[in-house]
C-alpha positions as MATLAB code, in Angstrom:
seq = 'XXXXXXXXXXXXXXXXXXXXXXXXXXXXXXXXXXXXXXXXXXXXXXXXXXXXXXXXXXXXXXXXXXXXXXXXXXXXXXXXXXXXXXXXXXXXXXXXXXXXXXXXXXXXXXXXXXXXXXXXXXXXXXXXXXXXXXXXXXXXXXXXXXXXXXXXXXXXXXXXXXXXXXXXXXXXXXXXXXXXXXXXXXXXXXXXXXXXXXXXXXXXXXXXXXXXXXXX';
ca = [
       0.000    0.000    0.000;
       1.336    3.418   -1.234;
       1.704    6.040    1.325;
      -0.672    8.892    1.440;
       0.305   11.956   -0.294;
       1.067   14.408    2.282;
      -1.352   17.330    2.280;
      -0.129   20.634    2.244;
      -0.563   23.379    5.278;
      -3.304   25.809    5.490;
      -2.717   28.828    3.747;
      -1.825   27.097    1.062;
      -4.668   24.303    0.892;
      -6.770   27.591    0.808;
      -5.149   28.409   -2.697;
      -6.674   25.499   -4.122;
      -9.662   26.872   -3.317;
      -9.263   30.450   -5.340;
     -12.847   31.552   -5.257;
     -13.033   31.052   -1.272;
      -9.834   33.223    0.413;
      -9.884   35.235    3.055;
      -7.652   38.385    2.997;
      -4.416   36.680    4.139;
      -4.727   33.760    1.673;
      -5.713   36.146   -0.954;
      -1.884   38.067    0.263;
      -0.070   34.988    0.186;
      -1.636   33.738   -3.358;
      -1.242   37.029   -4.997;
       2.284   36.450   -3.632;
       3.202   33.566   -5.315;
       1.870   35.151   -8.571;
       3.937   37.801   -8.721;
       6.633   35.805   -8.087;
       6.643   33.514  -10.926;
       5.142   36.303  -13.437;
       8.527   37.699  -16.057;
       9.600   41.364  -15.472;
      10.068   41.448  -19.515;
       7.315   43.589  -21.248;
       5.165   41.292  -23.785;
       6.564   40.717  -27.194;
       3.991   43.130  -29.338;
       4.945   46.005  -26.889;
       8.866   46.215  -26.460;
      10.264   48.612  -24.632;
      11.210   52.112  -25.586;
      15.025   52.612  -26.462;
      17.114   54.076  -23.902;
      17.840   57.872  -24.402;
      20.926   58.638  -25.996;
      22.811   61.799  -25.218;
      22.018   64.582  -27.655;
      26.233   65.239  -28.050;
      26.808   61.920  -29.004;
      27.906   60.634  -32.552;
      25.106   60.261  -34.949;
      25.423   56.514  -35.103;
      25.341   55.668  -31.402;
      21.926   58.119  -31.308;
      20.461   55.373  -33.540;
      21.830   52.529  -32.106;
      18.663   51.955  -29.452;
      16.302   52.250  -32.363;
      18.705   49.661  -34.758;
      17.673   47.231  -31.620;
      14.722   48.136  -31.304;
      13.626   47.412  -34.987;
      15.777   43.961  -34.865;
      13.404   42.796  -31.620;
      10.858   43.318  -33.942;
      11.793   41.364  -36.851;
      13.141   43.919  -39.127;
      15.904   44.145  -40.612;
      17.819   47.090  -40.518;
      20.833   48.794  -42.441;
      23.016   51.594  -40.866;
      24.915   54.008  -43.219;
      26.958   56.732  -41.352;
      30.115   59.457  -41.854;
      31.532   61.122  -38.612;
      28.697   63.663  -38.760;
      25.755   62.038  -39.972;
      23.932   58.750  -39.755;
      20.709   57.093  -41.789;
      19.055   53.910  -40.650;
      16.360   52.158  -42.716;
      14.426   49.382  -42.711;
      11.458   47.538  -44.957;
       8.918   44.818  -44.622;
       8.304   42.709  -47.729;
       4.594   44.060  -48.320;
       6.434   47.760  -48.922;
       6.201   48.748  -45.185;
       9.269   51.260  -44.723;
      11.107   52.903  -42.013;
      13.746   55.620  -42.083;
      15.908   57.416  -39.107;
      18.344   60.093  -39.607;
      20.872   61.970  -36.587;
      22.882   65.006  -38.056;
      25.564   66.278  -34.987;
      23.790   68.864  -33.207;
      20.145   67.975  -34.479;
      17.392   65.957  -33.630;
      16.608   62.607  -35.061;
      14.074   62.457  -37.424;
      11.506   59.748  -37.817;
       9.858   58.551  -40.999;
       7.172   55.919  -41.849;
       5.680   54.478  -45.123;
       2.772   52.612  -44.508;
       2.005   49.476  -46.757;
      -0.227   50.620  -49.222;
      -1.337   49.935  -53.123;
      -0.690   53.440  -54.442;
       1.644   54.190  -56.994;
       3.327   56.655  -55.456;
       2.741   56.691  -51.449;
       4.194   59.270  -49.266;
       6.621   59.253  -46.616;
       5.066   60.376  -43.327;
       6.730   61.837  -40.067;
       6.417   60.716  -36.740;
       7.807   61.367  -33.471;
      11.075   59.036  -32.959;
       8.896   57.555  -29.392;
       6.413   56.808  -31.402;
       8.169   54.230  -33.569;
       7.665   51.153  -31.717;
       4.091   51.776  -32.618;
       4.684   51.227  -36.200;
       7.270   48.413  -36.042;
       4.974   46.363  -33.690;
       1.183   47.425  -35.034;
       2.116   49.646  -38.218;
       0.347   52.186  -36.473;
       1.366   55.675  -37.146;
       0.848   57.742  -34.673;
       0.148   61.782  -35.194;
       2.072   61.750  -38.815;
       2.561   64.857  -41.024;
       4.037   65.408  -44.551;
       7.753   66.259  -44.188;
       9.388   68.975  -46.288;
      10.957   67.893  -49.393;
      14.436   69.385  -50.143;
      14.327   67.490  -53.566;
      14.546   70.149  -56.308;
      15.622   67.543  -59.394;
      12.406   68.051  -60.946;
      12.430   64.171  -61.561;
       9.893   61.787  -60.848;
       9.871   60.927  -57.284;
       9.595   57.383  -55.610;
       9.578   56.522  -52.040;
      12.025   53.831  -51.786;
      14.602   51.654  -53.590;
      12.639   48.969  -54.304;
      10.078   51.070  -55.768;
      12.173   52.252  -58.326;
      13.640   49.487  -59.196;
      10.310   48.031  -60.188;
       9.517   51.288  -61.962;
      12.983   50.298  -64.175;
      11.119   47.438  -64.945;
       7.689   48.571  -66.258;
      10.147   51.153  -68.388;
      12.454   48.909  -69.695;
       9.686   46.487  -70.713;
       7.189   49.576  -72.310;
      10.344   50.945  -74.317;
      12.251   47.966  -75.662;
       8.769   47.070  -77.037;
       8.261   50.463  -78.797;
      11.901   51.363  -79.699;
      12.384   47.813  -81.309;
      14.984   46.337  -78.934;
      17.054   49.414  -78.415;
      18.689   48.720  -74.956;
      19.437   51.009  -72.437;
      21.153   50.952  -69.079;
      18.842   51.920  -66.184;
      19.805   52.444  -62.713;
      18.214   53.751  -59.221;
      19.811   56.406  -56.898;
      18.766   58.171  -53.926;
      18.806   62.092  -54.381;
      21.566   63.572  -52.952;
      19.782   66.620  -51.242;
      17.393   64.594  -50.009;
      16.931   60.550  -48.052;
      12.671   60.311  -48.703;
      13.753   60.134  -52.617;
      14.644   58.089  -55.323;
      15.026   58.801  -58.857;
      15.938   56.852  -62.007;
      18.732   57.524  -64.562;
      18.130   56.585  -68.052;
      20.851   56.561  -70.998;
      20.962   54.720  -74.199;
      23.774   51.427  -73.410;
      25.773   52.889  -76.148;
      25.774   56.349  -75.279;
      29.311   56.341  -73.664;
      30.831   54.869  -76.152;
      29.438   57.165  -79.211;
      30.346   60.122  -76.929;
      33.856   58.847  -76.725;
      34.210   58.393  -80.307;
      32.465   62.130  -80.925;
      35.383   63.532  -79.491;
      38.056   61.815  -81.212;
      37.177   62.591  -84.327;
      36.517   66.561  -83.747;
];
């Protein structure tokens, strides 16, 4: 014959029964749950990067938000020179995300929203405000940032985008100019990081310039 399991003491028989504690049980239960619940915030809801002095080099201000956005699945690229930094990051379904810390400034925040248009729009956000989007794409209090683009080119959002645009041209023209090739490429505008713009020259055009000037 097996020997009886040994019953526990009092207070804590009374935690079996949950919906019948008096006050001290209810102490000692509510005890034991706070005990074994994690510290660590939920996974939809990380926390907010630390704060970053304002003197500090451009990169290390975006370092929090680089972990931040790899917490949160995305993956991030960091370009930077001694007085400047940009940080991006994308989602597969076009979702978009851009920081950028100039010494002496404040970083900037900017969000694109997945969305069907042709063209969307970058939108501004308060940098606290970005684990909002990263987590539930939700943009809090945006507004339309000032462009500083002045190329008088068409405009796309992102890389990707206008790399796809290449190939909706190349397609359309090789089609109308009977094969005729030319070399395509995608750059970001130099005056300003929400902008993209495509360069278009014939693939031979280097080479008939080059002999233009040889014979003159």
């Amino acid at each position: 014959m097996t020997a009886p399991i040994p019953r526990p003491p009092g207070a804590w028989r009374a935690l079996a029964r949950d919906g019948h504690l008096n006050p001290e049980e209810r102490a000692i239960r509510d005890a034991v749950v706070a005990a074994h619940t994690p510290a660590d915030p939920p996974a939809d809801t990380p926390a907010q990067p630390a704060a970053v002095p304002d003197g500090a080099a451009p990169r290390k201000r975006l370092a929090p938000f680089q972990l931040l956005m790899d917490r949160t699945g995305w993956t991030s690229s960091l370009t930077r020179t001694a007085d400047r930094a940009r940080l991006e990051a994308g989602q597969p379904d076009g979702a978009a995300v851009i920081l950028t810390a100039v010494r002496g400034q404040d970083v900037n925040a900017y969000v694109l929203p997945a969305t069907q248009k042709a063209v969307p729009r970058w939108r501004a956000i308060h940098p606290a405000d970005l684990a909002a989007f990263l987590t539930r794409r939700q943009v809090i209090d945006p507004h339309l940032p000032p462009s500083l683009c002045a190329c008088g080119k068409r405009r796309y959002p992102t890389a990707a985008r206008a790399k796809a645009a290449i190939v909706d041209v190349t397609i359309h023209r090789v089609v109308r100019q009977h094969g005729l090739q030319y070399e395509r490429r995608a750059y970001r505008c130099p005056a300003d990081d929400l902008v993209w713009h495509l360069t278009s020259l014939p693939a031979w055009y280097d080479d008939k310039k080059l002999m233009h000037r040889k014979t003159r």
